[in-house]
C-alpha positions as CSV (number, residue, x, y, z in Angstrom):
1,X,120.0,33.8,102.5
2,X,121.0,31.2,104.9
3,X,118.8,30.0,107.7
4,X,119.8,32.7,110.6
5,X,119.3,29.7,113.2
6,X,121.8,27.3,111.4
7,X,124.5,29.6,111.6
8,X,124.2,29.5,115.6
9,X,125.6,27.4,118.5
10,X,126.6,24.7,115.5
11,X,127.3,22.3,118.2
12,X,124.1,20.3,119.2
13,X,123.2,20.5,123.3
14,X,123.9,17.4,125.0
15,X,121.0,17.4,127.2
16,X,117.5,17.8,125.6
17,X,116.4,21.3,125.7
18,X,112.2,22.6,125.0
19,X,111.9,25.9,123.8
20,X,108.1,25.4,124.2
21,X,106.4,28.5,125.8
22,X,104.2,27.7,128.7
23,X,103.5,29.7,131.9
24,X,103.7,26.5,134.2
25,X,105.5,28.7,137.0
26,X,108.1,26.5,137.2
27,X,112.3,27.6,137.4
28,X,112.4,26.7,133.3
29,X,115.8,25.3,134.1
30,X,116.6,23.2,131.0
31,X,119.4,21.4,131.8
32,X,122.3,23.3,130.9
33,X,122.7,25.6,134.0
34,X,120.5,28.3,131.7
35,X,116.9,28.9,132.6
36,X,114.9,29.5,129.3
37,X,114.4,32.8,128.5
38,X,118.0,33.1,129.2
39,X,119.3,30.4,126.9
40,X,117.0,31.8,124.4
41,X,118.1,35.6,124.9
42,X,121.9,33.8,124.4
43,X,121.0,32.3,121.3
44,X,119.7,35.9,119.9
45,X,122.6,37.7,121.2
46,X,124.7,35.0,119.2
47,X,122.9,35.2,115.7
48,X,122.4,39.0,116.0
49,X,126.3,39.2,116.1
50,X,126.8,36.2,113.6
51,X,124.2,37.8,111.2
52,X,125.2,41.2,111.8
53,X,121.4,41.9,111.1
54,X,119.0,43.6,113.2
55,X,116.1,41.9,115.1
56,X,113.6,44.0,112.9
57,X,115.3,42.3,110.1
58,X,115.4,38.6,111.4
59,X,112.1,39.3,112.5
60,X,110.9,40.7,108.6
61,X,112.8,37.1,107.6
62,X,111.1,34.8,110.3
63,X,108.1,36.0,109.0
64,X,108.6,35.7,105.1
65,X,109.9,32.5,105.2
66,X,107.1,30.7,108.1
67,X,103.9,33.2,108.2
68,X,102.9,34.8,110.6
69,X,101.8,33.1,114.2
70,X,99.3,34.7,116.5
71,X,99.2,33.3,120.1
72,X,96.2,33.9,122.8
73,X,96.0,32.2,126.2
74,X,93.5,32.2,129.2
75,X,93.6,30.9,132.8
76,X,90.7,29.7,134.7
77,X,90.8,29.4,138.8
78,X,89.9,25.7,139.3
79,X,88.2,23.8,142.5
80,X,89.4,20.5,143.7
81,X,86.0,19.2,142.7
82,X,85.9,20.9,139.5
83,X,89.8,19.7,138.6
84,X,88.1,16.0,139.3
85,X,85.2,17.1,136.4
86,X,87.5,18.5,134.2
87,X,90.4,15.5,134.3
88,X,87.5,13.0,133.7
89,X,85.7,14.8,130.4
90,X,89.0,16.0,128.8
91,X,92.1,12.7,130.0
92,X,89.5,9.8,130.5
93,X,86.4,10.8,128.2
94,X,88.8,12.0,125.6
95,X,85.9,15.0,124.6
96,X,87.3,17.7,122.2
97,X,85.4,20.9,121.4
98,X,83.9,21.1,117.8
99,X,86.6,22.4,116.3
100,X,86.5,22.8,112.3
101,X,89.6,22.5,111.4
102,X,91.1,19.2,110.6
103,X,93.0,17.8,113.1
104,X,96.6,16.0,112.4
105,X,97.5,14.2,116.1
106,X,96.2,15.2,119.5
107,X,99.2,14.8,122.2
108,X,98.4,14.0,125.9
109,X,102.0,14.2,126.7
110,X,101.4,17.8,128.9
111,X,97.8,18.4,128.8
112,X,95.7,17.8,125.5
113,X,97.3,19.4,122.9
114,X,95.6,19.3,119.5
115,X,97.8,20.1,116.7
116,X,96.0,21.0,113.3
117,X,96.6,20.2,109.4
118,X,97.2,24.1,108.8
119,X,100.0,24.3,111.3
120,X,97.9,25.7,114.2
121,X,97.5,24.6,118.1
122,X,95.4,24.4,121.0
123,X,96.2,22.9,124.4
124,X,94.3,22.2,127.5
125,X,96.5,21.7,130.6
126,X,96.3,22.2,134.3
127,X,99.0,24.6,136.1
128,X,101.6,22.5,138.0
129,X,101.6,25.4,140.5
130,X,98.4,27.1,140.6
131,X,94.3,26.1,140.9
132,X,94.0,26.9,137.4
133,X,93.6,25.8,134.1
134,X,95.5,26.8,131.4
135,X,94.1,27.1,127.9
136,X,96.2,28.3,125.0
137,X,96.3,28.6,121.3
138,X,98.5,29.7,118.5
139,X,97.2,30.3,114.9
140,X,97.0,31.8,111.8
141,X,94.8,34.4,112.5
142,X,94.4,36.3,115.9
143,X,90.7,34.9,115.5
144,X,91.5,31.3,114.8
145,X,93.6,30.9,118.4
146,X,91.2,33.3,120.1
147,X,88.2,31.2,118.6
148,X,90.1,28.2,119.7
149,X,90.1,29.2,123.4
150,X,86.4,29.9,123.5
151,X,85.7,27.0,121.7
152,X,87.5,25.0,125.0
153,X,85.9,27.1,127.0
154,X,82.1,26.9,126.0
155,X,82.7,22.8,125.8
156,X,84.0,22.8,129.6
157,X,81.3,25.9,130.4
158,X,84.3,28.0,132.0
């Protein structure tokens, strides 16, 4: 079958547009007068109809054709002097946990995001809004991203 997300909105947005989730707090505008979750629940509304399938079954398809994804996250009140600790050992120091999988590119673009060979994610980043730190993982277990966040956690002793 054809690829459910090809056959929607064939005409490419002219502004840039992130579907990355993140709970910065922020208005997720994105450009286009939509705020994300609403652009997104568009977009679903538009390939349900075009489809004619059922979420269950674009769901089943998602899944069969990428894997499964499992996504944990944790957020940690920070101090001022602690944010100082933190923003030298992780953006200055560069200092990683010990993580065993293989790593393909680390990204400081919006925290420290370490993307892995096997398709998985951590990031480190502080809330724009908030005294906290965000730490967050996506893999392909529900223990590989949980194991992930502890691993930040026990190498920043949060």
């Amino acid at each position: 079958t054809e690829d459910p997300f090809l056959l929607v909105n064939p005409y490419p947005l002219k502004e840039e547009f992130n579907f990355d989730h993140r709970s910065s707090g922020q208005d997720g505008s994105c450009g286009n007068g939509l705020g994300n979750g609403n652009y997104a629940a568009a977009l679903l509304v538009e390939m349900l109809a075009v489809t004619g399938k059922t979420i269950g079954q674009l769901y089943r398809e998602i899944v069969q054709k990428y894997g499964m994804l499992y996504y944990e996250e944790a957020s940690v009140t920070t101090t001022s002097q602690n944010k100082q600790w933190l923003k030298q050992l992780v953006f200055q120091q560069k200092k990683l946990p010990d993580f065993s999988e293989k790593i393909e590119k680390i990204s400081y673009e919006d925290g420290c995001k370490v993307f892995f060979k096997d398709g998985s994610w951590a990031i480190c980043r502080f809330s724009g809004t908030e005294p906290l730190l965000r730490i967050a993982a996506e893999g392909n277990t529900r223990h590989q991203a949980r194991n992930y966040i502890q691993l930040w956690r026990s190498m920043l002793k949060l």
